[in-house]
C-alpha positions as CSV (number, residue, x, y, z in Angstrom):
1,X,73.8,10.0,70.6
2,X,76.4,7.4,70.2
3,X,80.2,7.2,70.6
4,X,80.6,6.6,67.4
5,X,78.1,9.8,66.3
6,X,79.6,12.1,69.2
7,X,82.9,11.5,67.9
8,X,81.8,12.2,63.6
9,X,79.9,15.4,65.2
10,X,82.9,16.6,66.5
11,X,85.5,15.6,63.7
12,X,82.8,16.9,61.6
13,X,82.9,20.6,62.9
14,X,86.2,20.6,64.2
15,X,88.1,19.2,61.9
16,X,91.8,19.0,62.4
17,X,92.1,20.5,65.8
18,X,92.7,19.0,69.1
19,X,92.9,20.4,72.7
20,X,94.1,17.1,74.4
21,X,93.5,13.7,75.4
22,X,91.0,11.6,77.1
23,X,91.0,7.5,78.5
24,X,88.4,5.0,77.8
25,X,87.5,4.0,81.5
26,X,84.1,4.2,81.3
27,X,84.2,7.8,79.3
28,X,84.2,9.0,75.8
29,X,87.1,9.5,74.1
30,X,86.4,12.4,71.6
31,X,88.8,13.9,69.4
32,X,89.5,15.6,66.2
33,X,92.2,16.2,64.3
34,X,94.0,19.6,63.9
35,X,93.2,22.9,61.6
36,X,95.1,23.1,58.4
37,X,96.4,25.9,58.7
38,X,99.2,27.6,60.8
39,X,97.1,29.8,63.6
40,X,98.3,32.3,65.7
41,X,98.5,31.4,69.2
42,X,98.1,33.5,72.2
43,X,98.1,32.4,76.1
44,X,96.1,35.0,78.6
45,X,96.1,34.0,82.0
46,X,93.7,36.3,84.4
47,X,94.8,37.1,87.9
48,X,93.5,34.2,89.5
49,X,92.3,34.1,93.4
50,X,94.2,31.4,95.9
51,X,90.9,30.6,97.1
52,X,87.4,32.0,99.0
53,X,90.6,33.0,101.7
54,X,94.3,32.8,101.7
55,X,94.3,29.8,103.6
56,X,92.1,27.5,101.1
57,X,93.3,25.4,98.2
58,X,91.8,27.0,94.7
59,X,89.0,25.9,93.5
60,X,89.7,24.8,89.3
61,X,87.9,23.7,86.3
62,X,89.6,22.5,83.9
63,X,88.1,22.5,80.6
64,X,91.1,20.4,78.7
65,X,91.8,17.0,79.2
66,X,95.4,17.8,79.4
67,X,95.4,20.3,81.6
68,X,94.0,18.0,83.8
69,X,96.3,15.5,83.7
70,X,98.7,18.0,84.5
71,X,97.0,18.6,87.0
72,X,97.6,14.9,88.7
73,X,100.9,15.3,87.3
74,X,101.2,18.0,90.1
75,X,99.2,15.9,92.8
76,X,96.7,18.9,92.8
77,X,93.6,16.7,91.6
78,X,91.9,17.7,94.9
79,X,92.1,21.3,93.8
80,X,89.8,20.1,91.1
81,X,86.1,21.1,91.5
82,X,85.1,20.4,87.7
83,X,86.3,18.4,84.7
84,X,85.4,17.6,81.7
85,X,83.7,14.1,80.4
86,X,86.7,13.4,77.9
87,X,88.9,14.5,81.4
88,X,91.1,11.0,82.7
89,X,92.0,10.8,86.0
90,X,93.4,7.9,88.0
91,X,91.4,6.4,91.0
92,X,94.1,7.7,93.1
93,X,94.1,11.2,91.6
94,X,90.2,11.1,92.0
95,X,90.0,9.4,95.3
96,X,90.6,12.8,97.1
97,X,89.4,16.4,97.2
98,X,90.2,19.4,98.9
99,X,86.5,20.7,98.5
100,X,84.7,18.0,99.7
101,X,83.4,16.1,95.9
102,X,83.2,11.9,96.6
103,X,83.8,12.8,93.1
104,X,84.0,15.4,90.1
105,X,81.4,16.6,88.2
106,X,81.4,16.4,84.8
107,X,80.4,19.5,83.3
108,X,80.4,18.3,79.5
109,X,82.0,17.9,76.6
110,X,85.8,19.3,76.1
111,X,84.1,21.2,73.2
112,X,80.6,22.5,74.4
113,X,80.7,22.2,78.6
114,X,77.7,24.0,79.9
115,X,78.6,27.3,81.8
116,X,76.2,27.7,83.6
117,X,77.7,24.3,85.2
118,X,80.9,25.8,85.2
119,X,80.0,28.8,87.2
120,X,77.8,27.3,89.3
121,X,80.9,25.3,90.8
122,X,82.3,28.9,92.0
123,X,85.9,28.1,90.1
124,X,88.9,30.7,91.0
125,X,89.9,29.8,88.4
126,X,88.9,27.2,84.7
127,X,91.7,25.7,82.7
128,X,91.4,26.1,78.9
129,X,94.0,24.9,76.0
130,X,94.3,25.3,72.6
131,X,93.0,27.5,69.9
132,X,89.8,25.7,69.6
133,X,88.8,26.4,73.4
134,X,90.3,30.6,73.0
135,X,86.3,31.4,72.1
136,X,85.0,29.2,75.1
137,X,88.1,31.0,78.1
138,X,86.4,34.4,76.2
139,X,82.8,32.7,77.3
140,X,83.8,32.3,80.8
141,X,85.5,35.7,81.1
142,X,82.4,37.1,80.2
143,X,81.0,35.4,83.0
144,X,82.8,37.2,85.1
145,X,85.4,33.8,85.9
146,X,89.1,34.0,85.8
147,X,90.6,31.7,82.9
148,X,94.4,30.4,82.5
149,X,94.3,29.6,78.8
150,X,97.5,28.0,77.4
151,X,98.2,27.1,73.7
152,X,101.4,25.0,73.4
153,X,102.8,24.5,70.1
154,X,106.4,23.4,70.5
155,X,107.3,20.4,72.5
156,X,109.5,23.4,74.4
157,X,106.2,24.7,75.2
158,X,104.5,21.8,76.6
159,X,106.8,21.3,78.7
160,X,107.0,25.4,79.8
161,X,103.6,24.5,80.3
162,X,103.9,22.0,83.3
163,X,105.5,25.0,85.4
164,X,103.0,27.3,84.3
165,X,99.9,24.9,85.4
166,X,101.5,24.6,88.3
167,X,101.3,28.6,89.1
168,X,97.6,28.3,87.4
169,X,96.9,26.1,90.2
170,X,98.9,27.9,93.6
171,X,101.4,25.4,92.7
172,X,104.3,26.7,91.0
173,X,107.2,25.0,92.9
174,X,105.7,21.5,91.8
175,X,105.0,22.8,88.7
176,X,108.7,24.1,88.3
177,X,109.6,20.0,89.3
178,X,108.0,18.9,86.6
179,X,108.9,20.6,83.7
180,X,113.0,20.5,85.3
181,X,111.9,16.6,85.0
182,X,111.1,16.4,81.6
183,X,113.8,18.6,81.0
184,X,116.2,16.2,82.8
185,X,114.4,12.8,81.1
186,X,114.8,14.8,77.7
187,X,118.6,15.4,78.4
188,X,119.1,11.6,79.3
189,X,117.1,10.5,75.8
190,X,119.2,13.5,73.9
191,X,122.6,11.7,75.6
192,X,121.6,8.2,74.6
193,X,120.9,8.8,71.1
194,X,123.5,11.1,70.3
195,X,125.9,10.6,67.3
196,X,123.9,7.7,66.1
197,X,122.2,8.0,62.6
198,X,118.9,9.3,62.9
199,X,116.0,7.7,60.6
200,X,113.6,9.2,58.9
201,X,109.8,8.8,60.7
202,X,106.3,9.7,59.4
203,X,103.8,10.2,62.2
204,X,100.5,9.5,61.7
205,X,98.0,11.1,63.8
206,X,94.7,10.7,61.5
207,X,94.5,7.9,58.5
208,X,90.9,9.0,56.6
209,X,92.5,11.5,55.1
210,X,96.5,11.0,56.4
211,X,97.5,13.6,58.0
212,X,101.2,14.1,59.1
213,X,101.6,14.9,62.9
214,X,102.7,18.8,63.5
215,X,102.8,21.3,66.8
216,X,105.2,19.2,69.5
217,X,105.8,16.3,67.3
218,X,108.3,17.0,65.0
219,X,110.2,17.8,68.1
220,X,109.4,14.7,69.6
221,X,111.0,12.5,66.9
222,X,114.1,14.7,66.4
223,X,114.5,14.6,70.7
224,X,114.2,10.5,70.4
225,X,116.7,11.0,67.5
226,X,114.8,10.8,64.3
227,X,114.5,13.1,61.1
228,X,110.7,14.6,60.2
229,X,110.3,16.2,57.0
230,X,106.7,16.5,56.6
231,X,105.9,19.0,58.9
232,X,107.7,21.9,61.0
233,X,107.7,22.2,64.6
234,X,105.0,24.3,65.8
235,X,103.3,24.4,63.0
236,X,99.7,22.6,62.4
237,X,98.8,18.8,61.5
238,X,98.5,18.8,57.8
239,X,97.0,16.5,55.1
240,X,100.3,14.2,53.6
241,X,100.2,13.4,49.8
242,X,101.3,9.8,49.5
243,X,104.1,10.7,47.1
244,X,105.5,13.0,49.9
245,X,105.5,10.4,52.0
246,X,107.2,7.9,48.9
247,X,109.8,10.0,48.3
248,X,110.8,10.7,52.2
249,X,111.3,7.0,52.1
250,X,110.6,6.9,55.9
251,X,112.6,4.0,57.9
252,X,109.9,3.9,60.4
253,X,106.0,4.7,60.4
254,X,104.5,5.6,63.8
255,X,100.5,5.2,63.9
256,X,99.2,7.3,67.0
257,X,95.7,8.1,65.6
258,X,93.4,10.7,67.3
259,X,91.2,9.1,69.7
260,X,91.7,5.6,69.3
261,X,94.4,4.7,71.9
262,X,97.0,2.0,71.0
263,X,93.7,0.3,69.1
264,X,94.8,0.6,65.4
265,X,96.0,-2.2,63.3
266,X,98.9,-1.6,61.9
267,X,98.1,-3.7,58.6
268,X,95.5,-1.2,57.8
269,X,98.7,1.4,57.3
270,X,101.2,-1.4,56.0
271,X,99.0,-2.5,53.3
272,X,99.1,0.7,51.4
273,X,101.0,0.8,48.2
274,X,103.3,3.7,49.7
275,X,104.2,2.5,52.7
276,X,107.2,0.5,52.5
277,X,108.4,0.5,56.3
278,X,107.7,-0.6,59.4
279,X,104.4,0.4,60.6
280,X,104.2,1.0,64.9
281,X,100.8,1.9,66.4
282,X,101.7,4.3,69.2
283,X,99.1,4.8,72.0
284,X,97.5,8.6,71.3
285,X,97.8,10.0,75.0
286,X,101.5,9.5,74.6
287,X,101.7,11.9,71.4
288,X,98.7,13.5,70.9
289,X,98.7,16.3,74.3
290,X,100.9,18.5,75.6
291,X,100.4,16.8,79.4
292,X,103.3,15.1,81.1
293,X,103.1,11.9,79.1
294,X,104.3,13.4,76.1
295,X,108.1,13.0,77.7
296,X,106.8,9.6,77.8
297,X,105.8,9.3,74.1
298,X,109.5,10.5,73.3
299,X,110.9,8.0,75.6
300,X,109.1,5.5,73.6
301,X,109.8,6.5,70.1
302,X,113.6,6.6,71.2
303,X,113.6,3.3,72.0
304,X,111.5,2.5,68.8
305,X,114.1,4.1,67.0
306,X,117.0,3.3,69.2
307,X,116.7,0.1,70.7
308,X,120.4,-0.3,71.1
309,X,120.9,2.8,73.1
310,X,118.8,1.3,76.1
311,X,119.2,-1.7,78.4
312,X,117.5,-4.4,77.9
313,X,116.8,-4.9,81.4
314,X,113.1,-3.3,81.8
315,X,111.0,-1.8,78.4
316,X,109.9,0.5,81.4
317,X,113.2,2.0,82.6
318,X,114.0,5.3,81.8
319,X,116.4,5.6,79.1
């Protein structure tokens, strides 16, 4: 089956939902966009073994592609023993392991991974994320294999989440260094924007239908010091009606569509009759999962938004 088939499969059966990104080197990114409606969400983490002895790194699966990249986050990408093939890692997150892999196996798709792959990599524990993987963390429990299962809906949660990977992992004081981080890069963005006027953003995270951007999102623009009125934090992507959108009168349209990286044109948005603002395609890892580089998405929507309240100096610095 194709890319392009792999990735209608999944939007077809999926639709509206997503558990997290993936990069293009040399693997497929597959996504889907989120469910409609506003589902409960619950987080179950089992007691999870250190290792085969109290001496030994864990042995982890993770089943989400941003778990993972929490995961290297951390620098515990040798604790990895399994990932998935929409999984990223760096070559210098992948060039070492603690269990002896030249390198990971992929154990399939983020959606349907074969189990019997899974548990036949003896995991202490497998990473899962999202609502759309809660059936899949019950599958390996009945299997008899300890799951941490997070579902982040609030940007306040994602980055709760970077501490709790870390104690997924048997490493909670990095984990703890990385969400007080984020929590310190946030602070910095909320001091350099503050008591300047805040314009109004639509985020668009799929175009065929448009759907607004919810969960961490709508925090993500109000934290880089914008207003979002199409959808409330926490709460689920949603189809936008183009007269919604006409009468927000947005100041700013960010394009950061599911699975297709910073590769969008942004004419394709601009040229519709209701979009009377300046259209800025957004790459999809920044936005899109609740991993690390989501601080890094708001860092770059502030300055989208903002570019007075930054030096000049380096588009890279921190604001």
């Amino acid at each position: 089956m194709s890319l392009e088939s792999r990735q209608k499969d999944t939007i077809y059966h999926v639709f509206l939902a997503i558990s997290g990104s993936a990069a293009s080197r040399g693997r497929p990114r597959q996504r889907s966009t989120r469910l409609l409606r506003r589902a409960a969400r619950t987080e179950t983490v089992d007691t999870v073994a250190p290792g085969s002895n109290a001496m030994s790194a864990p042995r982890v699966v993770s089943l989400a592609p941003s778990a993972t990249a929490t995961i290297a986050a951390l620098d515990a990408a040798d604790r990895l023993v399994g990932v998935t093939a929409h999984c990223d890692l760096s070559d210098d997150a992948d060039a070492g392991s603690a269990h002896g892999f030249d390198s990971l196996p992929a154990v399939g798709g983020w959606l349907n991974p074969d189990l019997d792959r899974v548990a036949g990599l003896n995991p202490d524990v497998v990473l899962t994320s999202d609502g759309l993987q809660s059936d899949l963390a019950d599958a390996c429990r009945d299997r008899g294999l300890a799951v941490a299962h997070r579902e982040p809906a609030t940007l306040d949660d994602a980055v709760a989440g970077f501490a709790a990977r870390g104690s997924d992992v048997g490493r909670p004081e990095a984990g703890e260094r990385l969400a007080a981080d984020a929590r310190d890069r946030l602070d910095a963005i909320a001091d350099a924007v503050a008591d300047r006027p805040r314009p109004t953003v639509y985020c668009e995270e799929w175009s065929n239908p448009p759907m607004a951007a919810g969960n961490w999102v709508p925090d993500a623009v109000r934290a880089a010091g914008g207003r979002y009125p199409f959808v409330e934090s926490g709460e689920r992507s949603r189809e936008v009606d183009s007269a919604d959108v006409e009468r927000a009168d947005p100041d700013h349209v960010v394009v950061h569509v599911c699975g297709h990286g910073d590769r969008v044109d942004p004419a394709t948005v601009a040229e519709r009759d209701w979009v009377d603002a300046p259209v800025s395609v957004i790459d999809d890892d920044l936005l899109n999962q609740p991993s690390p580089a989501l601080i890094d998405g708001v860092e770059r929507l502030a300055r989208l938004l903002h570019p007075e309240a930054f030096s000049a100096a380096s588009d890279d610095a921190r604001p």
